[in-house]
N, C-alpha and C positions, 0 to 999 in steps of 0.2 A: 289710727283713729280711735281714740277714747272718748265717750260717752257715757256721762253720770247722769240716773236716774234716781227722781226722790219722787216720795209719795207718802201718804199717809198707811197703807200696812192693808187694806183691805181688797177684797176681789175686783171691788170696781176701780183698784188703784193698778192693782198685776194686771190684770190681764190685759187693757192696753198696752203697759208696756212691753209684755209678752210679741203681742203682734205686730210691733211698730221696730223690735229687734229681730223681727224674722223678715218682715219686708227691708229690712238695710242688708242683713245677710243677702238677702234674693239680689239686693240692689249690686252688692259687691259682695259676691260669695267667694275672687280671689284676695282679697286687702287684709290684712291684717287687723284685725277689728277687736276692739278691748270693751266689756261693758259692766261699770259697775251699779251697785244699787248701794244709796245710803239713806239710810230711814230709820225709825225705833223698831225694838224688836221686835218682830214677828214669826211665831212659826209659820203662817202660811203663806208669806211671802216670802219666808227662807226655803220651804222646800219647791215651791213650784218655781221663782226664778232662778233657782240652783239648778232645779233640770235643762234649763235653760243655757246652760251656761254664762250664766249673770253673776258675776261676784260679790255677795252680800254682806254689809259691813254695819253694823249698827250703831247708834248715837241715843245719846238722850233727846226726850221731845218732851214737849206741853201740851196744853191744850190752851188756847186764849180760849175763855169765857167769857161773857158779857152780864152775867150775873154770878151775883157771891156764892162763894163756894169757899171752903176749906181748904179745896182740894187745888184753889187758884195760887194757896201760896208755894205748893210744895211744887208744882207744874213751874213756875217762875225760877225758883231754883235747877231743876230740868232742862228749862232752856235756857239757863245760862251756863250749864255744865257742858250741852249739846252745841252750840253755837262756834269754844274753842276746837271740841271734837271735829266738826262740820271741817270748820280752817283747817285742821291740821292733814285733815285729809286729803285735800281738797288740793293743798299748796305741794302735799308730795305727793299723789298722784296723777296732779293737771292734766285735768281732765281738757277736751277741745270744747265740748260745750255742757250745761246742764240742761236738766231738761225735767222738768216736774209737775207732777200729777195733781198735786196741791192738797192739802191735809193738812193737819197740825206736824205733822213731823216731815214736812219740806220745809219748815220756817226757817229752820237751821241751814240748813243746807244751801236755799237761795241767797240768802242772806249773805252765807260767806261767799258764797260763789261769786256776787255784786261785789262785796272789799274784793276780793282778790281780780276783778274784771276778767270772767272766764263768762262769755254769751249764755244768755239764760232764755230760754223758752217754756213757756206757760203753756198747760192744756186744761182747760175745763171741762167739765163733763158734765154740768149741770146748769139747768134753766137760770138758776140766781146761785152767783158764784160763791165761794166759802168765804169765810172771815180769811183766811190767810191770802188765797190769793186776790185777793180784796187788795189784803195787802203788799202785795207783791207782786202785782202788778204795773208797778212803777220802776221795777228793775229788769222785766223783760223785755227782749227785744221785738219778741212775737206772740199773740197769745193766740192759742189756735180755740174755738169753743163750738161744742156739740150741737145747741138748740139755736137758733137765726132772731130769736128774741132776747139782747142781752144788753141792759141798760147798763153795765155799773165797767167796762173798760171803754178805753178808749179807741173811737169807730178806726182811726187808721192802724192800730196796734192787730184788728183783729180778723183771722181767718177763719170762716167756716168751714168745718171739714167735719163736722160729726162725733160721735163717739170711735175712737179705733177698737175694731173686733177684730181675732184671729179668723182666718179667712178657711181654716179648715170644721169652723162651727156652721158654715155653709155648703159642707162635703159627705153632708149626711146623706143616707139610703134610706125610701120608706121601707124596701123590703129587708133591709139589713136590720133597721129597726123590728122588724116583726118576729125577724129572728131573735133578736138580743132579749127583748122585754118580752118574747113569747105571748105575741097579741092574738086574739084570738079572731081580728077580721069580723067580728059582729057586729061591731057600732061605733060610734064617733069615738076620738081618744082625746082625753084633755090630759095639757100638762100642767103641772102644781110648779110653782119654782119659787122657793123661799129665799134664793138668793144665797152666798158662801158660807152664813150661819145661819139657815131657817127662817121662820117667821112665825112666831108662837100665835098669832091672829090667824093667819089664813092655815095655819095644821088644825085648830081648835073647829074651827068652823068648819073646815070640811069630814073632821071626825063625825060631828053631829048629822051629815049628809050624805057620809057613804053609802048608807043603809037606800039611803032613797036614789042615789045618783048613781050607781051601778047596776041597778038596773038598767040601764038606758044608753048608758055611757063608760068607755074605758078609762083606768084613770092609771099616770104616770106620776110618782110625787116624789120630789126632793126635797126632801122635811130639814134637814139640817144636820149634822155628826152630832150635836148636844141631843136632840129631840129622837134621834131613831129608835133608840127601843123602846123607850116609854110609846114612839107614836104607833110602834110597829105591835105592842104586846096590844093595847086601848084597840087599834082599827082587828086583831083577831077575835076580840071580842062581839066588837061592834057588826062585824059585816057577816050578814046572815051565809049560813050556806049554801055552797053551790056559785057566789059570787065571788069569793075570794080571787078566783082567776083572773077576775077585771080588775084586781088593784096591786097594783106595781110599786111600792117603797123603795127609794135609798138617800143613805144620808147624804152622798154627792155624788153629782153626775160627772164622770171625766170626761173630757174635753168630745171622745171621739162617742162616746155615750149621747154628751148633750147634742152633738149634730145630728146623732139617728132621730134622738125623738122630736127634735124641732122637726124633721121631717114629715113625722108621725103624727103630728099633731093637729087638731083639728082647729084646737083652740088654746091659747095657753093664758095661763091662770099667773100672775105676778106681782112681786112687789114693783114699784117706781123707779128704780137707780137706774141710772143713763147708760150702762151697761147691758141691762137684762132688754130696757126698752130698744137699743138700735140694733141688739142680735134679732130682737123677734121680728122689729120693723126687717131690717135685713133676710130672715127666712120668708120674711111675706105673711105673716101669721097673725088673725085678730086675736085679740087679746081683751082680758080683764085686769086692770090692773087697780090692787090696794096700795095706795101710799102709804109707806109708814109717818105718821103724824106728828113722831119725834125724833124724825130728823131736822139736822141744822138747817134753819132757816126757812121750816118748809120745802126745803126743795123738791121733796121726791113728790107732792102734792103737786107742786109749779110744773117738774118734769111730768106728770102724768097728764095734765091738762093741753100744757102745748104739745102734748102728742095726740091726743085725744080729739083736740083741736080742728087735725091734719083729719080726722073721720076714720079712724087706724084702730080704735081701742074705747071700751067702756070704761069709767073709770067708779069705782065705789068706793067711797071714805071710809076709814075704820067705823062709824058715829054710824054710819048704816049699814054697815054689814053684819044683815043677822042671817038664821042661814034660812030663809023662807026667802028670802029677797037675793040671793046668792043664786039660790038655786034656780029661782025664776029665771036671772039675767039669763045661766046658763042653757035654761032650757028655751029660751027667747031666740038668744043666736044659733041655733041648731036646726031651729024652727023654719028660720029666714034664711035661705041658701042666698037668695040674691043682694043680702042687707049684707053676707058674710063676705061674699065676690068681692064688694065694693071696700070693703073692710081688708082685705088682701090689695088690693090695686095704691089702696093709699097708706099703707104698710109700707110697698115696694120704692114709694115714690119718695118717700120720708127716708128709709133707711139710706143709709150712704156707707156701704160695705167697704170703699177703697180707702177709707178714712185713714187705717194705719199707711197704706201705701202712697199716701200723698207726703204725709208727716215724714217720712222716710225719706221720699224723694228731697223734700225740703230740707231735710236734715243732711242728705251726702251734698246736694248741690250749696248747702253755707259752708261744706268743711272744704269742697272743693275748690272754693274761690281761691 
């Protein structure tokens, strides 16, 4: 059984596929199972699908843009370099099916996979789908999609089934957590989560808010590998003494890290991507979430509202996040136990934790026919 994954190179592109090749493992732990990955290059989808046992192959990609840019001619040459690459791959490894995450750098990929008629399967992960699988969505045979509002495929093409999360970011300890971050049990704990490269908005704002918000409150933050020591030398500064012990920096959480503190957490602090959004729904955990504003299409604004929607999460646009207003929200839900209850119940009812394991099933039962 060989199974080609493409995606665009970022965290919200691995990590489902991460979980979605561990529930096939589970599914047939004795079958001999092959799985590659072709995509542009990435370190951080080279190294975390590599631990995986995912074999990773890279290709040129582009980006389609829908305005001028410079940078649209050299990208068109890109995917046209990437496109023979995709084939060549494609045709000597025959693969049994594709299966992709959608980004600019699955264009290639599906594409050939369709010439060469190798089954292709689409997963979305956002409220309003990308330009690519926009477009390419006329060559899968299934497209599976996260949020239950989704105007732009077509209604019998499409299954609901969530965002897939590894299912061990739900195997977190609170008291495991207390050991790891060395909490100190005196007050609520929020988490900061900037998402696999940070979030220079929400590290900014909450610098400015340390000084006031630990007093009151524990803080866990994932600031991002670019941003750590600037954010880690700025916040030694900034935070009076005596309170340093309530703040906890690192530039990424590993896997079994992020499970402790989702547990830990009273409240978690986030960007929009339909990743971060159905782990927290998934832990059960109210949230704040900032959309980043320059993302494609809007999306992570669209995803933060139809989650928000479900009565699961506040949402504040960058255009109002100052931090007087920040810190209100925070100290608003802390305030309101029974506003937060309610805010957990409809977290748990949104999230759909078996996501990767349905994809999975669906995926041994088409090879099985």
């Amino acid at each position: 059984m060989k199974i080609l994954f493409t995606g665009g190179g970022t965290g919200g592109h691995i990590f489902p596929i991460i979980s979605i090749v561990r529930e096939i493992r589970r599914i047939k732990p004795k079958n001999k199972l092959e799985f590659f990955y072709l995509g542009p290059k990435d370190e951080f989808a080279s190294i975390f699908l590599s631990q995986e046992d995912i074999k990773v192959k890279t290709i040129f990609a582009g980006k389609i843009r829908r305005y001028f840019s410079l940078e649209n001619f050299i990208d068109i040459f890109r995917i046209l370099i990437g496109i023979p690459q995709a084939f060549l791959f494609i045709f000597f490894s025959t693969p049994d099916i594709v299966f992709s995450k959608g980004g600019y750098g699955s264009f290639p990929v599906v594409l050939s996979a369709w010439l060469l008629r190798v089954p292709i399967f689409l997963h979305e992960s956002d409220a309003t789908p990308g330009l690519v699988n926009r477009i390419l969505n006329e060559f899968a045979l299934e497209i599976f999609v996260s949020f239950p509002r989704n105007e732009f495929f077509p209604v019998e093409k499409m299954i609901l089934v969530g965002n897939p999360i590894r299912r061990e970011i739900l195997m977190g300890s609170k008291e495991k957590a207390k050991e790891l971050f060395n909490l100190s049990e005196e007050r609520p704990v929020i988490l900061v989560l900037g998402g696999s490269q940070g979030a220079q908005k929400i590290n900014d704002i909450l610098l400015i808010i340390l000084p006031e918000i630990l007093k009151e409150f524990e803080v866990i933050h994932q600031c991002g590998e670019r941003n750590f020591k600037q954010i880690r030398a700025e916040a030694n500064v900034t935070i009076p003494r005596g309170l340093q012990k309530h703040y906890h920096i690192f530039p990424f959480l590993k896997e079994s890290e992020m499970a402790h503190s989702y547990q830990a957490a009273d409240i978690v602090i986030s960007r929009a991507g339909s990743g971060s959004i159905f782990e927290i729904a998934a832990s059960g955990k109210p949230s704040i979430l900032i959309p980043l504003k320059t993302a494609a299409q809007n999306h992570q604004i669209k995803n933060a509202y139809q989650y928000s929607q479900a009565g699961a999460a506040i949402v504040i646009e960058e255009e109002n996040l100052t931090s007087h207003f920040f810190l209100k929200k925070i100290k608003y839900l802390i305030s309101h136990p029974n506003e937060v209850e309610e805010m957990k119940k409809k977290a748990k009812e949104f999230g759909r934790p078996k996501a990767a394991k349905i994809i999975a099933e669906y995926i041994v039962g088409y090879l099985s026919k």
